[in-house]
PDB file as gemmi writes it, atoms N, CA and C in Angstrom:
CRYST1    1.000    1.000    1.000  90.00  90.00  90.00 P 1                      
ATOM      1  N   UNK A   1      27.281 -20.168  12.323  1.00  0.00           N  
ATOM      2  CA  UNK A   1      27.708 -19.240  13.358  1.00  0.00           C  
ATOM      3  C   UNK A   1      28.789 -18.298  12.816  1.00  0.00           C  
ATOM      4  N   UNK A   2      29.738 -18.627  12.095  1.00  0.00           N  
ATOM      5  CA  UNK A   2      30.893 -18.108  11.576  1.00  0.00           C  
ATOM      6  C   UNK A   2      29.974 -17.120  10.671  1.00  0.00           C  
ATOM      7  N   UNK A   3      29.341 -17.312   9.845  1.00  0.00           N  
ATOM      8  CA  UNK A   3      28.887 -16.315   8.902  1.00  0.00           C  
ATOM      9  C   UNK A   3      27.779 -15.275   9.553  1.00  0.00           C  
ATOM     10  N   UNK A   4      27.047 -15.310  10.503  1.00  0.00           N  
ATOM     11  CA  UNK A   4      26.877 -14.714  11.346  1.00  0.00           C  
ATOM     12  C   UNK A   4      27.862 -13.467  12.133  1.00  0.00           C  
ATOM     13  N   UNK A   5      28.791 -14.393  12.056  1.00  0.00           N  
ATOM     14  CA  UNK A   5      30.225 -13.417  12.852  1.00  0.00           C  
ATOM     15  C   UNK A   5      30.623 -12.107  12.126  1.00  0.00           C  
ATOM     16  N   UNK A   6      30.939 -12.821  11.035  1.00  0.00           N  
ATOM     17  CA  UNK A   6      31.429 -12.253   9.842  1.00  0.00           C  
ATOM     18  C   UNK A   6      30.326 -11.066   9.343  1.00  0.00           C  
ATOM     19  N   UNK A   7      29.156 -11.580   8.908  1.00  0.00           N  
ATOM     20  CA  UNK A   7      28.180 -10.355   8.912  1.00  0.00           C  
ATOM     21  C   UNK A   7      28.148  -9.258  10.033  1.00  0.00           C  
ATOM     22  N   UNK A   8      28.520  -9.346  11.186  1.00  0.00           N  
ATOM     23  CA  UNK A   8      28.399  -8.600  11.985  1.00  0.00           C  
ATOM     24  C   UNK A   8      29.316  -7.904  12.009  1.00  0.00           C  
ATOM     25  N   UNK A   9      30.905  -8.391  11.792  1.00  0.00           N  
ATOM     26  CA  UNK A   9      31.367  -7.461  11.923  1.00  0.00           C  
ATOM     27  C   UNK A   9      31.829  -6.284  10.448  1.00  0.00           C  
ATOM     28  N   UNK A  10      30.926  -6.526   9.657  1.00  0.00           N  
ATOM     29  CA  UNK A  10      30.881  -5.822   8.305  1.00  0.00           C  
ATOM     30  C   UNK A  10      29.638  -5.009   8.587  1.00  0.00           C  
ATOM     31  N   UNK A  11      28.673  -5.540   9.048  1.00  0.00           N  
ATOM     32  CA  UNK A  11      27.577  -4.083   9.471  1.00  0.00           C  
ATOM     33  C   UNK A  11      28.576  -2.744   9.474  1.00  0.00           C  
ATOM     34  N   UNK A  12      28.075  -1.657   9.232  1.00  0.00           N  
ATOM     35  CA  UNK A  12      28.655  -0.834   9.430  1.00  0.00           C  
ATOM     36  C   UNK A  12      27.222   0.419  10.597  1.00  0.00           C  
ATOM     37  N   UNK A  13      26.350  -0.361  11.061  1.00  0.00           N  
ATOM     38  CA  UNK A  13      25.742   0.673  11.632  1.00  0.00           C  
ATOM     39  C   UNK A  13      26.466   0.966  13.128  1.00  0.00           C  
ATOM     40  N   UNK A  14      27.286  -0.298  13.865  1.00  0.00           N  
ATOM     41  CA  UNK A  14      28.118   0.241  14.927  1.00  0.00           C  
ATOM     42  C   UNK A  14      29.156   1.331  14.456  1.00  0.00           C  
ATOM     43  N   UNK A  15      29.099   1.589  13.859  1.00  0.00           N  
ATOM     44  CA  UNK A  15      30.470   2.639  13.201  1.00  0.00           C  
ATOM     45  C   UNK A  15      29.660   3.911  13.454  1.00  0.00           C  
ATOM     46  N   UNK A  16      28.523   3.859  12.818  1.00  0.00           N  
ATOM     47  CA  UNK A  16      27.732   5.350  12.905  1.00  0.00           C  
ATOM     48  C   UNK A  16      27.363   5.664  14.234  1.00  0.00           C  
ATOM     49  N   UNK A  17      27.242   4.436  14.989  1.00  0.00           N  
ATOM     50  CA  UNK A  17      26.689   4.867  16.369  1.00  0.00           C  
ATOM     51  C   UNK A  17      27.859   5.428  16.949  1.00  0.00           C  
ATOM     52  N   UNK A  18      29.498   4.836  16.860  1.00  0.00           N  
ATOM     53  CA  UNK A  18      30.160   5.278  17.460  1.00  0.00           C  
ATOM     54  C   UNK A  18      30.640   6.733  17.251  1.00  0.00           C  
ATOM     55  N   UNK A  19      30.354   6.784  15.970  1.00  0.00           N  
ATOM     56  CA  UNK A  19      30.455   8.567  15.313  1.00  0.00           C  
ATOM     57  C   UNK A  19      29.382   9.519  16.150  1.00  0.00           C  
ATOM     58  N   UNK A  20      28.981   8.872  16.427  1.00  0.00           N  
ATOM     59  CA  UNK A  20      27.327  10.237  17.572  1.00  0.00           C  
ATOM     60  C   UNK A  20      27.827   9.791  18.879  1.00  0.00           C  
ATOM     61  N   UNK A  21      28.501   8.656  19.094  1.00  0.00           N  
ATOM     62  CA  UNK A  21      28.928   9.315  20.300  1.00  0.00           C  
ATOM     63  C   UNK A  21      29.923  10.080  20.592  1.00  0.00           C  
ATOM     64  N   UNK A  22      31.289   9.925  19.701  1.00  0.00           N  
ATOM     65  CA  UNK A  22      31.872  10.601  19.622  1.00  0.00           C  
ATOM     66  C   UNK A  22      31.607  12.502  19.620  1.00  0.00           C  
ATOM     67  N   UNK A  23      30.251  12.672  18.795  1.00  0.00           N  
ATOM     68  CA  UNK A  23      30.207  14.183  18.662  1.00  0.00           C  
ATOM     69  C   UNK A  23      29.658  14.310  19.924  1.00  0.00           C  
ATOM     70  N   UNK A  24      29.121  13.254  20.614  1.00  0.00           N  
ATOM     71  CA  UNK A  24      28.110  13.880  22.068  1.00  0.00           C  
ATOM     72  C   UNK A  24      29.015  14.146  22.650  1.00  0.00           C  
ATOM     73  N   UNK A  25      29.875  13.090  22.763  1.00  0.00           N  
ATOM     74  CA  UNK A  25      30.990  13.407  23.757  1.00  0.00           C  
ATOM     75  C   UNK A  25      32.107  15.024  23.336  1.00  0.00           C  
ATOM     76  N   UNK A  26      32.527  15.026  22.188  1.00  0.00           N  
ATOM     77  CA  UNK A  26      32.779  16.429  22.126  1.00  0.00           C  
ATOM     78  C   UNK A  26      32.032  17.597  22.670  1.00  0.00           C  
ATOM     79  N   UNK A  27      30.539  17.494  22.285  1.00  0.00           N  
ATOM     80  CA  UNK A  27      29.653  18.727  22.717  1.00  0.00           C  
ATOM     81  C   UNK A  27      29.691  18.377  24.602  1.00  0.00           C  
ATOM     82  N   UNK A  28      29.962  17.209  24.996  1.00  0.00           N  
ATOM     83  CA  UNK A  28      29.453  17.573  26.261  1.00  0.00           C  
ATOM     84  C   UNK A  28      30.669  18.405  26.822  1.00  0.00           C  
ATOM     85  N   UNK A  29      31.836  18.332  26.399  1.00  0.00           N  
ATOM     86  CA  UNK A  29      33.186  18.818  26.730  1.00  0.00           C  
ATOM     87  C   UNK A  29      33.274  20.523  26.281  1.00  0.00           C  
ATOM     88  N   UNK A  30      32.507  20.415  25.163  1.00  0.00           N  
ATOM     89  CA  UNK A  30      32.762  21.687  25.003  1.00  0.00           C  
ATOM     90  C   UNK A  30      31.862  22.542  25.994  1.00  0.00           C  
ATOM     91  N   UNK A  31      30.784  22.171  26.474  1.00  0.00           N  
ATOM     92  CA  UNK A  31      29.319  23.084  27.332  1.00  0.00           C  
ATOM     93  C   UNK A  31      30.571  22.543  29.146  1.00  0.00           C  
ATOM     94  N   UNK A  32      31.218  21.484  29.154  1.00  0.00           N  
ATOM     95  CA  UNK A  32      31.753  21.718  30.380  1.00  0.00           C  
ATOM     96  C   UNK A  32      32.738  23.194  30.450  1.00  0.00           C  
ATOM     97  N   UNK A  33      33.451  22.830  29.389  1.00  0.00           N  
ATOM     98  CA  UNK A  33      34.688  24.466  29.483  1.00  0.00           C  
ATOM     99  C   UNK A  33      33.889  25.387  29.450  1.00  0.00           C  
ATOM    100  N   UNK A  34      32.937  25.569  28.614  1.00  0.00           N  
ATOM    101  CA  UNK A  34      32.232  26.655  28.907  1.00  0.00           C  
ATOM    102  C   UNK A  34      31.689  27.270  30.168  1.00  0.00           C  
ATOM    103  N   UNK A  35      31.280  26.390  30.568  1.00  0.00           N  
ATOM    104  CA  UNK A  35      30.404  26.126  31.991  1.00  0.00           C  
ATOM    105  C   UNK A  35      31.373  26.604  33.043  1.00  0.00           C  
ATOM    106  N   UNK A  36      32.495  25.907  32.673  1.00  0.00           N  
ATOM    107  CA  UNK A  36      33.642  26.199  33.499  1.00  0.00           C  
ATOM    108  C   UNK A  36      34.106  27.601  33.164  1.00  0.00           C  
ATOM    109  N   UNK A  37      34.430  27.954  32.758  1.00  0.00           N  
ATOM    110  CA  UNK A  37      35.023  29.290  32.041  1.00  0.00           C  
ATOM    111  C   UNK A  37      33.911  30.755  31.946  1.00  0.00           C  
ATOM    112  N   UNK A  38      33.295  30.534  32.181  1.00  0.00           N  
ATOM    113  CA  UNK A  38      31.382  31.208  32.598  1.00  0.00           C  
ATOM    114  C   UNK A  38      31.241  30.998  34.061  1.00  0.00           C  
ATOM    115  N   UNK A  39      31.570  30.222  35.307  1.00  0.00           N  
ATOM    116  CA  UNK A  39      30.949  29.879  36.000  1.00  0.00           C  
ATOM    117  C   UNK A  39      30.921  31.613  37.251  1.00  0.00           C  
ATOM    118  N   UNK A  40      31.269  32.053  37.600  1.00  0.00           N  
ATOM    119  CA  UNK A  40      31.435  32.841  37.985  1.00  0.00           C  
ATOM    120  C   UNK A  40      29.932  33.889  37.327  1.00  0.00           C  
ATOM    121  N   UNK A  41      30.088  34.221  35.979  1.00  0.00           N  
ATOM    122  CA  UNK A  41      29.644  34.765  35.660  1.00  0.00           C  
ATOM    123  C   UNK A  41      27.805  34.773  35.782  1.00  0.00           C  
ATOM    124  N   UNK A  42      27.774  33.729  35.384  1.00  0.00           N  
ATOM    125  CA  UNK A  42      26.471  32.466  35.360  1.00  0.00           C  
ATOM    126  C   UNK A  42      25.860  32.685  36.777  1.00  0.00           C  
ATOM    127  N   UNK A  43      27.140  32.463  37.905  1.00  0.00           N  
ATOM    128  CA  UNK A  43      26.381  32.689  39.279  1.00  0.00           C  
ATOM    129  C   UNK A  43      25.879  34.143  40.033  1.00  0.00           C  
ATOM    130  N   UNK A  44      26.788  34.805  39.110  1.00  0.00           N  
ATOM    131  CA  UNK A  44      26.193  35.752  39.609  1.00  0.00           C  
ATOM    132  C   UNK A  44      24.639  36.831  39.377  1.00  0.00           C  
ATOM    133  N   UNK A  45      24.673  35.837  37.786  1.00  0.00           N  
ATOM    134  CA  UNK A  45      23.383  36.004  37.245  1.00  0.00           C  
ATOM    135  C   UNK A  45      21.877  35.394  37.423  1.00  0.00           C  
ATOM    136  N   UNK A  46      22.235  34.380  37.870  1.00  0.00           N  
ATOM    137  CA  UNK A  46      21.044  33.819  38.937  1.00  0.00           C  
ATOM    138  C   UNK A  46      20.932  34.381  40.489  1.00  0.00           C  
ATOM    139  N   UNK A  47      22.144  34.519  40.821  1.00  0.00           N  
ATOM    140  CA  UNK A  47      22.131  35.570  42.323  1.00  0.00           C  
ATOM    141  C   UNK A  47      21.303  36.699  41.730  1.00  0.00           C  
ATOM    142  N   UNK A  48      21.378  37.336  40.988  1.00  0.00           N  
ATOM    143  CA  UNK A  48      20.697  38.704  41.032  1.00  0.00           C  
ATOM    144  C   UNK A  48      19.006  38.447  39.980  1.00  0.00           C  
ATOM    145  N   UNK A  49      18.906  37.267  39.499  1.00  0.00           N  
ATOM    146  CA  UNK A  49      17.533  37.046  39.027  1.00  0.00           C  
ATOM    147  C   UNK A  49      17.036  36.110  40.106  1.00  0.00           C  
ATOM    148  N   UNK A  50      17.482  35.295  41.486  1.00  0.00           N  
ATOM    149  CA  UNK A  50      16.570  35.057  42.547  1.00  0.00           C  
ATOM    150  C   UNK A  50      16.303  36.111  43.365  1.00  0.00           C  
ATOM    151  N   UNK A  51      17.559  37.255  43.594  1.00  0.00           N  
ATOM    152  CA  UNK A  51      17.084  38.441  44.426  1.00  0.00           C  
ATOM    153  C   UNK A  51      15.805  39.233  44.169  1.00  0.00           C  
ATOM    154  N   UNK A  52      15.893  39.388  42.801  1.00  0.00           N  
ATOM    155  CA  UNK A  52      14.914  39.991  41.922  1.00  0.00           C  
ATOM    156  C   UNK A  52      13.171  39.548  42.105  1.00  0.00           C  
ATOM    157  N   UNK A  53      13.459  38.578  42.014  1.00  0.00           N  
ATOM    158  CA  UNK A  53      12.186  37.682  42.491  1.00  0.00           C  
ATOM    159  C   UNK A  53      11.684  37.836  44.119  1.00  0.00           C  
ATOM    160  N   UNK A  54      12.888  37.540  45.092  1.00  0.00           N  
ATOM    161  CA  UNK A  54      12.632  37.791  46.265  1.00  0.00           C  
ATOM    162  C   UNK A  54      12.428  39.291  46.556  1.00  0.00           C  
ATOM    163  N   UNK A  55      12.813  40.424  45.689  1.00  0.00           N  
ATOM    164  CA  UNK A  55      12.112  41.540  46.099  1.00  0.00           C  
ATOM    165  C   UNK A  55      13.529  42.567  47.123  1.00  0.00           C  
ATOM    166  N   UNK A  56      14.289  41.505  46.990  1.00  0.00           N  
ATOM    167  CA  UNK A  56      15.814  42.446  47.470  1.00  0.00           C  
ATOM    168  C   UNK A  56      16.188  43.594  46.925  1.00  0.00           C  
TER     169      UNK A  56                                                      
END                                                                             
């Protein structure tokens, strides 16, 4: 059991997983500020491509 333990915690593939989450989690932060910092803009650009469609 002990050497079991020990192997596991020398794997190093939890390390890589935690490195991709780490970048997901950066990218998701960065598309929020964006999102945030755009939002205005963004809405008003679907306001005027559903009008468009509806024929307003």
């Amino acid at each position: 059991m002990l050497k079991k333990m020990e192997q596991f915690v020398r794997e190093e593939e939890g390390q890589g997983m935690a490195e991709y989450g780490l970048i997901l989690a950066g990218v998701a932060v960065v598309a929020i500020v964006g999102i945030k910092a755009l939002g205005v803009q963004i809405d008003s650009l679907v306001d005027s491509v559903t009008s468009a469609f509806k024929g307003e």
